[in-house]
Rosetta silent file (secondary structure, phi, psi, omega in degrees, C-alpha in Angstrom):
SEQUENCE: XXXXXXXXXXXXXXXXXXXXXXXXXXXXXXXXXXXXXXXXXXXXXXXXXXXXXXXXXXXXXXXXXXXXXXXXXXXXXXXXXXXXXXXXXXXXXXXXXXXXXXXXXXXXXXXXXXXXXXXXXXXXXXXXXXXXXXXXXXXXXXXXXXXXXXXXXXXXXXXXXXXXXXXXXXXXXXXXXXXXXXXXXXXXXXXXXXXXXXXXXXXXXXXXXXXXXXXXXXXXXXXXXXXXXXXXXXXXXXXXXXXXXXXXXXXXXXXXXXXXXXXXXXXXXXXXXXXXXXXXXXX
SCORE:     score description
SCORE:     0.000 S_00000001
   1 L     0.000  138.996 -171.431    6.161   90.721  -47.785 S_00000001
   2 L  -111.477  116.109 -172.212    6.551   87.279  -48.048 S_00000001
   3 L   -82.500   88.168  169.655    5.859   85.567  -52.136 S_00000001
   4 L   -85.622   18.163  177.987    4.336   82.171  -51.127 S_00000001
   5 L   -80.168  -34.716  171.677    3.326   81.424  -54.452 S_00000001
   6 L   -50.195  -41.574 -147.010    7.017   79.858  -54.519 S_00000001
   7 L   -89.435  -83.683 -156.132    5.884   77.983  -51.351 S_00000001
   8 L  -106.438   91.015 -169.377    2.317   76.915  -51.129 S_00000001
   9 L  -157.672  147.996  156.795    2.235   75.826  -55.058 S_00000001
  10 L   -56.572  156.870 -177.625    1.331   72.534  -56.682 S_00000001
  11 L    86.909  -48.889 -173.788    3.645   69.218  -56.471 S_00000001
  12 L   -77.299 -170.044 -145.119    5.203   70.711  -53.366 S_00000001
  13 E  -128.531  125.711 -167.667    5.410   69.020  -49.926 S_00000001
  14 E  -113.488   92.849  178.106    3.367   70.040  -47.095 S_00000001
  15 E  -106.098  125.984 -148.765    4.123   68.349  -43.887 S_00000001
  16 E  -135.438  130.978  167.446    1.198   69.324  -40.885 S_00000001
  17 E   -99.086  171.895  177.258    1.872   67.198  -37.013 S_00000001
  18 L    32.559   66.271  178.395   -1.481   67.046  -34.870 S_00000001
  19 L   -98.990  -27.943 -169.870   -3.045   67.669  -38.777 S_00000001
  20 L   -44.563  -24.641 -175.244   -5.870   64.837  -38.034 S_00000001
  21 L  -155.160  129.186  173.063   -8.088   67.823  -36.150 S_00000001
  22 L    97.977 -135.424 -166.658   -8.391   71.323  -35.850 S_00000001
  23 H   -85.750  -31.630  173.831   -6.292   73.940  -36.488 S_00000001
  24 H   -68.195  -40.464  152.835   -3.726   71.130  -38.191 S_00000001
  25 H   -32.912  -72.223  172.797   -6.791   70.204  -40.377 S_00000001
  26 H   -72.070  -20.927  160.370   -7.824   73.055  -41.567 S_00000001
  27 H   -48.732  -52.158 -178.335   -4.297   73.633  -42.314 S_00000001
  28 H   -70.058  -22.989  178.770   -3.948   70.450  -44.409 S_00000001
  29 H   -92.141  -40.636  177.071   -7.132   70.773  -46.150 S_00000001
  30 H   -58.435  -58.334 -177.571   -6.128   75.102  -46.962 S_00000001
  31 H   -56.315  -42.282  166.809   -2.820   73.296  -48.809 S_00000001
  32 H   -40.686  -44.077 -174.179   -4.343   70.746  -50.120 S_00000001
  33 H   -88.851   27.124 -175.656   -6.661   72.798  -52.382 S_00000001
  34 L  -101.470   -2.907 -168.639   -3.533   74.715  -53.487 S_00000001
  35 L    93.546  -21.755  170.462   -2.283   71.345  -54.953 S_00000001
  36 L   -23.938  146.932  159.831   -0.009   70.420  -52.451 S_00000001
  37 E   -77.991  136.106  138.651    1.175   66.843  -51.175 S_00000001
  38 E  -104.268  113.971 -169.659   -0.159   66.480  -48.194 S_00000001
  39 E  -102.584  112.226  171.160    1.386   64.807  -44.634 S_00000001
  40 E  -103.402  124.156  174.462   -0.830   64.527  -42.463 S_00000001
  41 E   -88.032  140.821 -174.913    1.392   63.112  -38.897 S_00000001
  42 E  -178.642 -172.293 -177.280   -0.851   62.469  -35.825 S_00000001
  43 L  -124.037  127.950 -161.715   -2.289   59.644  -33.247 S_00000001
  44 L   142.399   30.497 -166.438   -4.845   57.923  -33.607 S_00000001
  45 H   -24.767  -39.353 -158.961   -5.843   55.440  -36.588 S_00000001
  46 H  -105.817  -38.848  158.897   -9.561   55.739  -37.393 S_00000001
  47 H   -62.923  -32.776 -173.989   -9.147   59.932  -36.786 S_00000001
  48 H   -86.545  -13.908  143.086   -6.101   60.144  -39.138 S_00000001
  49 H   -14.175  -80.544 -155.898   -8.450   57.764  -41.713 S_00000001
  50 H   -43.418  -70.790 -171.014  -10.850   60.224  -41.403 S_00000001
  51 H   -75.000   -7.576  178.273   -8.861   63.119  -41.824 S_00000001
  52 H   -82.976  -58.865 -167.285   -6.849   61.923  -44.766 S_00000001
  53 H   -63.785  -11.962  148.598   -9.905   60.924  -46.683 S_00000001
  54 H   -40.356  -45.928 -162.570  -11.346   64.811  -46.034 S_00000001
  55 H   -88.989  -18.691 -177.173   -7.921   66.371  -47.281 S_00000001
  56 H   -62.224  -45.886 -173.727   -8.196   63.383  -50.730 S_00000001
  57 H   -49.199  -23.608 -166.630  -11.480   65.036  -51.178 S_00000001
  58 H  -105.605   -6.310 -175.157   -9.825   68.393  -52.220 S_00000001
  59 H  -144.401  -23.390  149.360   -6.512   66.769  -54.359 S_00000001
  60 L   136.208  166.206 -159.403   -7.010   63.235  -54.627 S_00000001
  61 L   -97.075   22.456 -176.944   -5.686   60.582  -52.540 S_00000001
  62 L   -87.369  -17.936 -169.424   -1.730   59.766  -54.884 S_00000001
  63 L  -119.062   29.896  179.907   -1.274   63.625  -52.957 S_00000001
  64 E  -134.800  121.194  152.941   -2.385   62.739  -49.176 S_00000001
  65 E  -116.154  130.688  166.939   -0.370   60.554  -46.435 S_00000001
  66 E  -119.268  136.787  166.904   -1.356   60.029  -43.203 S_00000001
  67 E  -126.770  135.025  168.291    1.022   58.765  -40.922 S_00000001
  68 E   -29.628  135.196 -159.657    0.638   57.374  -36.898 S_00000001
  69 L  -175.401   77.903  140.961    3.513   59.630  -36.098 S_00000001
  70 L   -32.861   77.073 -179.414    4.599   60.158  -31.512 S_00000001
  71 L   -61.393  -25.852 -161.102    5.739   63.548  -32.029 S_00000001
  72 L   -74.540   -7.621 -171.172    7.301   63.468  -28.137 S_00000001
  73 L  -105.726  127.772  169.806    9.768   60.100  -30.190 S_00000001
  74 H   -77.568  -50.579  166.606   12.451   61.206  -32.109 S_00000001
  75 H   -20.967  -65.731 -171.822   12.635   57.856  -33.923 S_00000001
  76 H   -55.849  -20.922  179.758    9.200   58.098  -34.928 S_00000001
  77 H  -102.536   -8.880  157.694    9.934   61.193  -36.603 S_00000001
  78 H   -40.305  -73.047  172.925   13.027   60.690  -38.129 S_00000001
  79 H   -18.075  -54.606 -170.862   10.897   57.422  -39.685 S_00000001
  80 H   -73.558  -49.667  151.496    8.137   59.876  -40.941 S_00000001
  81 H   -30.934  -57.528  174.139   11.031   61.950  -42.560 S_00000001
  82 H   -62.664  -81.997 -161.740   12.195   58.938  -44.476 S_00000001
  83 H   -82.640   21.044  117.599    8.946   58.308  -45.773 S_00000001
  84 H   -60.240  -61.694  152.309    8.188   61.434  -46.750 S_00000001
  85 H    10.748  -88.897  169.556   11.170   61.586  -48.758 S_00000001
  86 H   -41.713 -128.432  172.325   10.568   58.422  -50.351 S_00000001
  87 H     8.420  -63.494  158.029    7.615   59.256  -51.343 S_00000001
  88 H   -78.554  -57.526 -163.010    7.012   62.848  -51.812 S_00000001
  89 L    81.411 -144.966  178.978   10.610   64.483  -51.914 S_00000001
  90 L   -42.832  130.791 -179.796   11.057   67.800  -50.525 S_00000001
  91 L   -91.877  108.082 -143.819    9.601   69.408  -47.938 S_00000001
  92 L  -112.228   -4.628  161.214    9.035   73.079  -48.352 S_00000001
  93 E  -133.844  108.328  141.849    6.166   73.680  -45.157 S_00000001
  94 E   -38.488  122.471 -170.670    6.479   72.121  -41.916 S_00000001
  95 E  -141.880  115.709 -160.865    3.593   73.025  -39.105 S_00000001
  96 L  -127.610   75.534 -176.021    4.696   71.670  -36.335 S_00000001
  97 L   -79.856  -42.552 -178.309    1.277   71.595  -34.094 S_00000001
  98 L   -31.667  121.367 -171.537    0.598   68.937  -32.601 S_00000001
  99 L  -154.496  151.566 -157.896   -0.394   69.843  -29.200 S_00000001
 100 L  -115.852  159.201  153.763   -1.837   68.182  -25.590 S_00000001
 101 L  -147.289   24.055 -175.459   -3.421   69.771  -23.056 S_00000001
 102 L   -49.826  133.031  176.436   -4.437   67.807  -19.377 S_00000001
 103 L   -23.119  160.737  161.265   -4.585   69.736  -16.331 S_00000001
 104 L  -155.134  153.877  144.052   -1.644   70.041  -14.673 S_00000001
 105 L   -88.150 -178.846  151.643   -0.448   71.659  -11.253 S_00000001
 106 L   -63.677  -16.988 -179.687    2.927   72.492  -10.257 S_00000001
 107 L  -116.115   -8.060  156.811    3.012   69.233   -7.676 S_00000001
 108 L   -75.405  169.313 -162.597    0.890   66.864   -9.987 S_00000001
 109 L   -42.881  115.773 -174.327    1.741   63.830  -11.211 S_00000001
 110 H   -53.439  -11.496  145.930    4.682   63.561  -13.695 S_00000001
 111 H   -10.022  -78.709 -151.881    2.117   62.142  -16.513 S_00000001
 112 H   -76.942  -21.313  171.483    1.022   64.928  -16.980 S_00000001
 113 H   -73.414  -55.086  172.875    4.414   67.055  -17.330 S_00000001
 114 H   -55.237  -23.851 -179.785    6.012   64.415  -19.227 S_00000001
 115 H   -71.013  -70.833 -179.091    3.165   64.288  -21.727 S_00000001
 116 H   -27.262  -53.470 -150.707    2.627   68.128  -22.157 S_00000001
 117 H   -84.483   -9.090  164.458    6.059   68.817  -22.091 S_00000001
 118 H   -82.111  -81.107  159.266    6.915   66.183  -24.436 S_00000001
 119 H   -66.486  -49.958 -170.091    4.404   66.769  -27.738 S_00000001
 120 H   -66.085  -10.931 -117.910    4.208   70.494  -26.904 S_00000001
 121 H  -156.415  -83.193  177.396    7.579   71.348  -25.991 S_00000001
 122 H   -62.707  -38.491 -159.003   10.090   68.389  -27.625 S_00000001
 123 H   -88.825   -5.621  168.014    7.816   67.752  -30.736 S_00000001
 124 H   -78.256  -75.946 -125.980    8.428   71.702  -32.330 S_00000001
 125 H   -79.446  -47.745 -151.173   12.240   71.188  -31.293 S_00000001
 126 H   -84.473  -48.269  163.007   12.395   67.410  -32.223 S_00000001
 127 H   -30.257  -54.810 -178.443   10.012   68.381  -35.966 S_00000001
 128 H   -61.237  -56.924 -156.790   12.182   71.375  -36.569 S_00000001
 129 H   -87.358  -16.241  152.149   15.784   69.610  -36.102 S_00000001
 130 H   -65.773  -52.494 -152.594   14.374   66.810  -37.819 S_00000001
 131 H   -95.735  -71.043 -168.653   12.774   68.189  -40.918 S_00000001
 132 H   -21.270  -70.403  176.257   14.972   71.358  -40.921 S_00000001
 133 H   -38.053  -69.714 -155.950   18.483   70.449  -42.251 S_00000001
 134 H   -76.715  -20.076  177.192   16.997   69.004  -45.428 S_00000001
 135 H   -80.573   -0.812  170.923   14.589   71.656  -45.943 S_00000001
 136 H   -99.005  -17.545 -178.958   17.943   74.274  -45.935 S_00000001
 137 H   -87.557  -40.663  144.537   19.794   71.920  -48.009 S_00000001
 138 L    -4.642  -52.587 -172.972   17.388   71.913  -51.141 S_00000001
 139 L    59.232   30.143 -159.765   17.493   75.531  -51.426 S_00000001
 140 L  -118.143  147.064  179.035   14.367   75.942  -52.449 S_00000001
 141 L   -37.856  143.419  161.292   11.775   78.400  -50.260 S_00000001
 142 E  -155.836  174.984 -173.727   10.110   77.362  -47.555 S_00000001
 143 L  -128.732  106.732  151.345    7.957   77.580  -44.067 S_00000001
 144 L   -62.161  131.814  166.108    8.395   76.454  -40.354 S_00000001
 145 E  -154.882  110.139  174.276    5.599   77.394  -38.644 S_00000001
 146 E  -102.852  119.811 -179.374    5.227   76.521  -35.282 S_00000001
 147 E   -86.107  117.159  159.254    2.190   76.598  -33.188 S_00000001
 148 L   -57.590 -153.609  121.464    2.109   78.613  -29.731 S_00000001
 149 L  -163.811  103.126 -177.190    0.004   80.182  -27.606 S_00000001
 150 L    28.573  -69.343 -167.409   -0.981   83.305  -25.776 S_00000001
 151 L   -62.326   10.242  157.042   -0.724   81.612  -22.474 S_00000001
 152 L   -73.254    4.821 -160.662    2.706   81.111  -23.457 S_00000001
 153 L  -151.522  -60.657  170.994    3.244   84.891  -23.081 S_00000001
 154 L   -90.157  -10.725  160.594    1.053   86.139  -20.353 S_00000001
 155 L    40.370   73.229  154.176    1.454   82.541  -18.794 S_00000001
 156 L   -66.002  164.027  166.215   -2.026   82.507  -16.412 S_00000001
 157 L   -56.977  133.358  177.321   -2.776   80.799  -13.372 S_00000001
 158 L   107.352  160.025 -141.019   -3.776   77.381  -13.867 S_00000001
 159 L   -23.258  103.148 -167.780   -2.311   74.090  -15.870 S_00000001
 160 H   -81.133  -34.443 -171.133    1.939   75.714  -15.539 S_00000001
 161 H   -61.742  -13.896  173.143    2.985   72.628  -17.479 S_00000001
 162 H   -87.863  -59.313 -174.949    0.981   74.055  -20.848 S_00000001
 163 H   -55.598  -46.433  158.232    2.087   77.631  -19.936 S_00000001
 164 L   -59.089  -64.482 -148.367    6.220   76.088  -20.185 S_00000001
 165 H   -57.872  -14.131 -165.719    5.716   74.176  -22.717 S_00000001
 166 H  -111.368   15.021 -163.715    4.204   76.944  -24.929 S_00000001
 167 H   -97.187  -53.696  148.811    6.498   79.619  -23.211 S_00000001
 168 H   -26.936  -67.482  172.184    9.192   77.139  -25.031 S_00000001
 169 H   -48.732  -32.534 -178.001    7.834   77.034  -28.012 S_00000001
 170 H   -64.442  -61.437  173.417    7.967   80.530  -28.159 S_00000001
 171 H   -85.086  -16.880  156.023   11.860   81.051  -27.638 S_00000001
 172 H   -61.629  -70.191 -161.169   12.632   78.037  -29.859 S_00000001
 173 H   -56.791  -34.668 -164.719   10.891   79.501  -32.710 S_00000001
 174 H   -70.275  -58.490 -172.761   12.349   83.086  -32.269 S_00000001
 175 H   -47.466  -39.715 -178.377   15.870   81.543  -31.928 S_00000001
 176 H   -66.981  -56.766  162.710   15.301   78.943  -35.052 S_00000001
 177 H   -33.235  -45.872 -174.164   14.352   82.542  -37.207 S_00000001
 178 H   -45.925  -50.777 -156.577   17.339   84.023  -35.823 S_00000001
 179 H  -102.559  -61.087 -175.823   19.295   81.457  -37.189 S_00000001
 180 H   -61.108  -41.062 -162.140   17.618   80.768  -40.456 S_00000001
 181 H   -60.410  -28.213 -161.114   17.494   84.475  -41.155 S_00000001
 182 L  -105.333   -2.398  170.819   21.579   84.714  -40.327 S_00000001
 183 L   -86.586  160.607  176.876   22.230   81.227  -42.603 S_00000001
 184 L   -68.176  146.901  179.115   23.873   81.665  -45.947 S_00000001
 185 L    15.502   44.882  178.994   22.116   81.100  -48.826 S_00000001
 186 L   -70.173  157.566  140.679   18.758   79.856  -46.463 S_00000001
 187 L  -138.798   19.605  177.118   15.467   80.348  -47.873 S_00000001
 188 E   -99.117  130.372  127.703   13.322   78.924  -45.038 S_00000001
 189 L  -105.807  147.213 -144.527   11.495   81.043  -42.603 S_00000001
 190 L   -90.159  138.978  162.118   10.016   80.488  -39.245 S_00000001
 191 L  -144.304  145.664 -173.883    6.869   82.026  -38.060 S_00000001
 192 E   -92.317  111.063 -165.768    5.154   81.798  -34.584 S_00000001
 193 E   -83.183  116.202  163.694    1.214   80.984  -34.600 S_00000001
 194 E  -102.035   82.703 -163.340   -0.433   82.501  -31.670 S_00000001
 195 L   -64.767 -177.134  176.315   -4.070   81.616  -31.712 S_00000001
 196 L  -106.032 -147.210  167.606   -6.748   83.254  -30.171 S_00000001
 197 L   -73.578  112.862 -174.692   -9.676   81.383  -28.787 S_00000001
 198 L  -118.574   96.224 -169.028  -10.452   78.608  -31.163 S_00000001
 199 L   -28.387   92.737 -164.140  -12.793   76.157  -31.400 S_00000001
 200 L  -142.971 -159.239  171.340  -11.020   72.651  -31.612 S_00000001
 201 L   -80.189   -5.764  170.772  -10.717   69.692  -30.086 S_00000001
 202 L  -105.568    0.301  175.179   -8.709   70.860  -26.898 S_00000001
 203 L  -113.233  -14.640 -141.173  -10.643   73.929  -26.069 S_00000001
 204 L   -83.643  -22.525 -172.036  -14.215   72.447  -26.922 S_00000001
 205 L    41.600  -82.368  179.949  -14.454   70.474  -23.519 S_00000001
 206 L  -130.246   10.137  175.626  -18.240   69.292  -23.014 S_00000001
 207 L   -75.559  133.987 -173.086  -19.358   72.074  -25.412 S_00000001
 208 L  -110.928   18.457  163.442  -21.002   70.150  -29.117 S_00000001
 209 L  -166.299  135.232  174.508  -21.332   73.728  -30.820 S_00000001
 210 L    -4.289   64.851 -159.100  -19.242   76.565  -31.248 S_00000001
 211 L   -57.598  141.169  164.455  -19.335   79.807  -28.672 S_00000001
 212 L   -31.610  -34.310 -159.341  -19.593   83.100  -30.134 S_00000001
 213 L   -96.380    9.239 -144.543  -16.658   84.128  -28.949 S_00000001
 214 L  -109.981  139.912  114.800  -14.545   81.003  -30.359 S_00000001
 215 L   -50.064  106.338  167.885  -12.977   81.109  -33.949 S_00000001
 216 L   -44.732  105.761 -179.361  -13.039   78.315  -36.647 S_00000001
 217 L   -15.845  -48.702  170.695   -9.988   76.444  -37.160 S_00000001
 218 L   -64.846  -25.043  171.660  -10.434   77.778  -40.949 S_00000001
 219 H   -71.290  -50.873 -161.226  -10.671   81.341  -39.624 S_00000001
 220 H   -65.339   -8.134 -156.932   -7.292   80.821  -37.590 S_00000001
 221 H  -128.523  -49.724 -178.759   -5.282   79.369  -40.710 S_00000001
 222 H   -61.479  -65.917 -161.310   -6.727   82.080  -43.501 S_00000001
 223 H   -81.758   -0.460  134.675   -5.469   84.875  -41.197 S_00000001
 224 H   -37.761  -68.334 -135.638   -1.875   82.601  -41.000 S_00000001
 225 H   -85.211  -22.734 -167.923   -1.622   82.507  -44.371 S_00000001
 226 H   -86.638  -32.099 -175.988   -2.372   86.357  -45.106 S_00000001
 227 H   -56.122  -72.853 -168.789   -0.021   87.171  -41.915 S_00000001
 228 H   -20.349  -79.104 -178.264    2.714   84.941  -43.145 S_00000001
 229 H   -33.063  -26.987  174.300    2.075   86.737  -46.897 S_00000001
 230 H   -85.333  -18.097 -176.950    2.620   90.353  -44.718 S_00000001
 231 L   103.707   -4.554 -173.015    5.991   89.120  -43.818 S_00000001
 232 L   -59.245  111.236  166.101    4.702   88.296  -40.092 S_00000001
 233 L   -66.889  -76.463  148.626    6.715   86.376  -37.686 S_00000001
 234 L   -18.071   59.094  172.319    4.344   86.946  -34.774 S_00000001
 235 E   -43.947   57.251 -152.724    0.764   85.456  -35.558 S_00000001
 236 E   -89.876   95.444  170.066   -1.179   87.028  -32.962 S_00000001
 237 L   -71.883  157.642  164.899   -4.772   86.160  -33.970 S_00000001
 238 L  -100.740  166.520  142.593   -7.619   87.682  -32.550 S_00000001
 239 L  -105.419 -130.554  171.468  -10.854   86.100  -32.014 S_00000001
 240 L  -107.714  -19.087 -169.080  -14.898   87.182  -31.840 S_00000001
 241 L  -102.687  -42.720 -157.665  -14.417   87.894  -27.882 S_00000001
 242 L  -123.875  105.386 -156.825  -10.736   89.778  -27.586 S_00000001
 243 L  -102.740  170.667 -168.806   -9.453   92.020  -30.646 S_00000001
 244 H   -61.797  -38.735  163.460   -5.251   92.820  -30.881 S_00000001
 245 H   -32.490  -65.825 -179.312   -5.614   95.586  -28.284 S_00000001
 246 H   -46.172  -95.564  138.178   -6.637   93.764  -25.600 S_00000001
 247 H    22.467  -75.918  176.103   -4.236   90.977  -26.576 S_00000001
 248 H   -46.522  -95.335 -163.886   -1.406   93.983  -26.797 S_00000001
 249 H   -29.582  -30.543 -147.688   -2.070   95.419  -23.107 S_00000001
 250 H  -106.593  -42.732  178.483   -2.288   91.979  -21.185 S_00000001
 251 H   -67.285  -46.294 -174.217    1.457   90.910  -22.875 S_00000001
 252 L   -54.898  -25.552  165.710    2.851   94.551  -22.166 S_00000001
 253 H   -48.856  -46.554 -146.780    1.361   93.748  -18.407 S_00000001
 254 H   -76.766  -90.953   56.905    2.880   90.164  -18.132 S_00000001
 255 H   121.612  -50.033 -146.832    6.456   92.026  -19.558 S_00000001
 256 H   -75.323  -58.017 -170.203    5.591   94.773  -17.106 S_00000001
 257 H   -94.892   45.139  170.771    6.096   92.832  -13.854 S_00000001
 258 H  -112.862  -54.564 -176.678    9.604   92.499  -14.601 S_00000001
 259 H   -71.115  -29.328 -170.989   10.231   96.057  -15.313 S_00000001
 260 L  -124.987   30.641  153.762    8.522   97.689  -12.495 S_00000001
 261 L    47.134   89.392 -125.931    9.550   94.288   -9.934 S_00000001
 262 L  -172.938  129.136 -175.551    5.993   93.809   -9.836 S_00000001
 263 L   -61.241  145.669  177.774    4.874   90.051   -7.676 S_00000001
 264 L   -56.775  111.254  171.718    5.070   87.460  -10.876 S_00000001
 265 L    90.895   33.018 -177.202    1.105   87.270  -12.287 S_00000001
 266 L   -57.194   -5.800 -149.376    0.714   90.573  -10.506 S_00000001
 267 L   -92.657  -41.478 -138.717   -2.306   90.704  -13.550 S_00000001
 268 L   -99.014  -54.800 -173.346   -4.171   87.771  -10.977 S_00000001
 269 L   -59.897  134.479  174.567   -3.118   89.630   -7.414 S_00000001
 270 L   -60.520  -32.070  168.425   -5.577   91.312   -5.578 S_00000001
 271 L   -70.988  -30.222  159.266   -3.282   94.668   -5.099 S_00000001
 272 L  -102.397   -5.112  126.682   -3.107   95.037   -8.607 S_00000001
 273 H    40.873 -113.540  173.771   -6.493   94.726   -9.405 S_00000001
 274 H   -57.230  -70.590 -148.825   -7.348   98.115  -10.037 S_00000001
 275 H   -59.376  -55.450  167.062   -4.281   99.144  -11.401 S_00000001
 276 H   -33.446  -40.202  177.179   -4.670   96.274  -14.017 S_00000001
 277 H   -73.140  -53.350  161.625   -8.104   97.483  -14.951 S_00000001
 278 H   -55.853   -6.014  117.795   -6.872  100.720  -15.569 S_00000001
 279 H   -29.017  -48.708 -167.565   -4.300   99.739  -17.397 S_00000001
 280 H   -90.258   -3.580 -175.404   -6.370   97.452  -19.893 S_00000001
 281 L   -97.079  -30.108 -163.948   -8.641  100.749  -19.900 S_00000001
 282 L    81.697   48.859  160.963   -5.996  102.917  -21.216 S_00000001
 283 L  -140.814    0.000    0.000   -5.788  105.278  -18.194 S_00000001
C-alpha cells in the first residue's frame, strides 16, 4: 500500500508534461482539486491557456503554471525546472506524458522517428533525470509516473517507431524503480501507466464523440490513483472493450514467442492463427 496523503496533499508540487489535453489533463485537474500547485508543461499557447484556466477553476490561478515546455530539449526542461523551483519549490509528482503519435514505417522518413522517438522516448528519460535528483534530495515522498503503453509490450504491426519508443519507456521506468527502490534514504517511487483504449486527443482521429469501447481520460487517472494507492507499479488499465484477461493472454503471447522460438508477432502470422485463438480462449 502506498499512503499518498503524504504525496497528493495541499501546497505540494505537481508537475504533469503533455498536461494541456487528455490523460495529462485530467491528471492536472484530479491534483488540482486536492490543493496541489499545479505545472502544467506542454506545446502549444492558446491550448495550454485553455488548459491552465480549467485546472484555476478547481484551486485558483496563484496554484496553476503553464509553461511552453519541448519535452524532446533538454534545455527547455532544465529551464522549466528552474522555474518551478522559483516559484513553487519542491516537486513531489512528476507525470511525465507527454506523448506523439504520426504514422511511421520502418523505412519512413526520419521526421517521423526523430519526433516520436524524441517526446516519447527522450522526454520520460530527459523529465526523470531532470526533475529526479532534486526530488531524492528533499527527502520528502514522492511520485514518477511515467506514461506507456500496451503496444509497448505486445508491440503490433503498424507505426514501429511508437511501439520503440513506448517499449523504452517501459524499461526506463522499471530500471528508474529499481534504482529508487535500492537508494538510501529515497522516498520517491516510480510507477508505469499502461492505458487501455482512451479517448484523447491521439486516439480520437476524425471521431467528435466518444466510442463505447474508449475510456475517459478521468476514468484512466482515478484507476492510477487507486492503483498507485494498492502499491502498483504496473498500471494496466482496462477499458469498456478489453478487461485484464484479455490484456494478460496477448502479453503472455508476445513473451511467448521468445520462449517457444516462435516467428516475432507470431500473434499477426497466419500459422498461428488458430493457435492464438485458442490460446486467448483458454484452451
Amino acid at each position: 500500500m502506498t499512503d499518498l496523503t503524504d504525496i497528493i496533499k495541499p501546497s505540494n508540487v505537481a508537475v504533469i508534461t503533455g498536461g494541456a489535453s487528455g490523460i495529462g489533463l485530467a491528471a492536472a485537474k484530479h491534483f488540482a482539486t486536492k490543493g496541489m500547485n499545479v505545472v502544467i508543461a506542454d506545446l502549444g499557447a492558446d491550448r495550454l491557456a485553455a488548459a491552465a484556466k480549467a485546472v484555476a477553476a478547481m484551486s485558483g490561478d496563484d496554484h496553476v503554471m503553464a509553461v511552453e515546455t519541448d519535452v524532446s530539449d533538454k534545455a527547455a526542461l532544465r529551464a522549466l525546472e528552474r522555474q518551478v523551483v522559483q516559484r513553487f519549490g519542491k516537486v513531489h509528482v512528476l507525470m511525465n506524458n507527454a506523448g506523439i503519435g504520426p504514422e511511421t514505417s520502418i523505412f519512413s522518413a526520419d521526421s517521423g522517428w526523430d519526433a516520436i522517438l524524441g517526446v516519447n522516448l527522450m522526454g520520460v528519460v530527459n523529465g526523470t533525470r531532470t526533475f529526479g535528483p532534486g526530488m531524492l534530495a528533499h527527502g520528502e515522498p514522492g511520485l514518477i509516473i511515467n506514461t506507456g503503453s500496451k503496444q509497448g509490450i505486445t508491440t503490433p504491426p503498424g507505426n514501429p517507431a511508437y511501439n520503440v519508443s513506448k517499449s523504452g519507456v517501459k524499461v526506463f521506468t522499471e530500471a528508474l524503480e529499481h534504482e529508487l527502490r535500492n537508494t538510501k534514504g529515497g522516498k520517491i517511487s516510480a510507477h508505469l501507466l499502461i492505458p487501455g483504449f482512451v479517448f484523447t486527443g491521439l486516439t480520437k482521429g476524425d471521431r467528435a464523440d466518444k466510442p463505447a469501447a474508449a475510456w475517459t481520460p478521468e476514468q484512466t487517472v482515478d484507476f492510477m490513483i487507486e492503483s498507485i494507492e494498492k502499491g502498483d507499479f504496473y498500471i494496466l488499465c482496462p477499458d469498456n472493450d478489453v478487461a485484464r484477461p484479455v490484456d494478460e493472454r496477448r502479453m503472455a503471447w508476445a513473451i511467448g514467442d521468445i520462449i517457444e522460438n516462435r516467428p516475432p508477432l507470431s500473434r499477426w502470422h497466419p500459422d498461428y492463427a488458430e493457435r492464438f485463438k485458442a490460446f486467448l480462449e483458454g484452451k
